[in-house]
N, C-alpha and C positions, 0 to 999 in steps of 0.2 A: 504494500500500500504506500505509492505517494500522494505528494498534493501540493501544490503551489498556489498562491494568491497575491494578485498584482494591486496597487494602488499607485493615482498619478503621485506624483512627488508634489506638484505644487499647490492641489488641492485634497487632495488624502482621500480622492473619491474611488471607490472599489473600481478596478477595469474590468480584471480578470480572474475567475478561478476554475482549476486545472486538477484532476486528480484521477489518478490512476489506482487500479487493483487488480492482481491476477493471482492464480488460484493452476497450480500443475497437479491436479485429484489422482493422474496415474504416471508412471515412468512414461517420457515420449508423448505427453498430452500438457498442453497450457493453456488458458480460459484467461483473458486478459478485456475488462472494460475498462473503457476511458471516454471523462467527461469532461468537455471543454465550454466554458462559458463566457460570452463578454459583452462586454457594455459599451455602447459606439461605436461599431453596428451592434447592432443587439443580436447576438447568435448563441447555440445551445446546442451543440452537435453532441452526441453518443458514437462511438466505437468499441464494435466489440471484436475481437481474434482469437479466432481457434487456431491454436499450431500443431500440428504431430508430426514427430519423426519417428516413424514405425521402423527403420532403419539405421544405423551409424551410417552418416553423411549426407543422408535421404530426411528433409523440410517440407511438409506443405504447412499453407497457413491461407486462412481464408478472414476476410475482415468485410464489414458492413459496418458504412456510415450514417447516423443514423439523425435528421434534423429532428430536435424537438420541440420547433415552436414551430413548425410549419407540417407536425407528425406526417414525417414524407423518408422513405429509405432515398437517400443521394445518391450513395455509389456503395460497389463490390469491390473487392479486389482476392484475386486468391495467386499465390508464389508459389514455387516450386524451386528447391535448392537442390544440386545436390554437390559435394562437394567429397575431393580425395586429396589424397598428399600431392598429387602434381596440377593439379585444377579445378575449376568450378562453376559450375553451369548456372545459370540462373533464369526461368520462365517466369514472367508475370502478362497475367491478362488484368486490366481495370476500366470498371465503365461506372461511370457518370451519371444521372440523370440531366444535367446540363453542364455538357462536355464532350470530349472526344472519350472515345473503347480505344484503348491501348491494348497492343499484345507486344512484348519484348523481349530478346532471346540476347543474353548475353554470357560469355564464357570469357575466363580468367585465366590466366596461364600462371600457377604461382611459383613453381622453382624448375630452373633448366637444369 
């Protein structure tokens, strides 16, 4: 559990507040919400992500953004790692409700 909370400096009025929690119930499983709140513009987003690595090196994780003042799901997004002593793959697809759908394939090369 964390949690952050912003105030402007020169009037001490609250902007922000910021707190996270996650919860791993099994080996290889993480349950992570996070709540992001602010003041000017006024927004109130939810995040939640499931991660599992049913694997050593082998990551998925899927997250849903979630707005709360406007109760409207925003966007998905779900990852796929997989990762070994000499490199690391990385897929992610993310879509939006007002936005582009992203798919992204990127690999890493870590030691020659």
């Amino acid at each position: 559990v964390e949690s952050a909370v912003r105030f402007a400096p020169n009037t001490g009025a609250l902007q922000a507040v910021l707190w996270r929690a996650g919860l791993n119930p099994w080996p290889g499983w993480g349950l992570t919400v996070t709540s992001s709140q602010r003041q000017n513009p006024d927004n109130h987003y939810l995040l939640g992500t499931l991660q599992l690595t049913p694997l050593t090196g082998f990551q998925v994780s899927y997250t849903v953004r979630y707005d709360a003042l406007r109760e409207d799901v925003r966007a998905h997004s779900v990852i796929v790692h997989y990762h070994t002593e000499c490199y690391r793959v990385d897929l992610s697809f993310n879509t939006q409700k007002t936005g582009n759908t992203t798919f992204l394939i990127q690999v890493n090369v870590l030691s020659l």
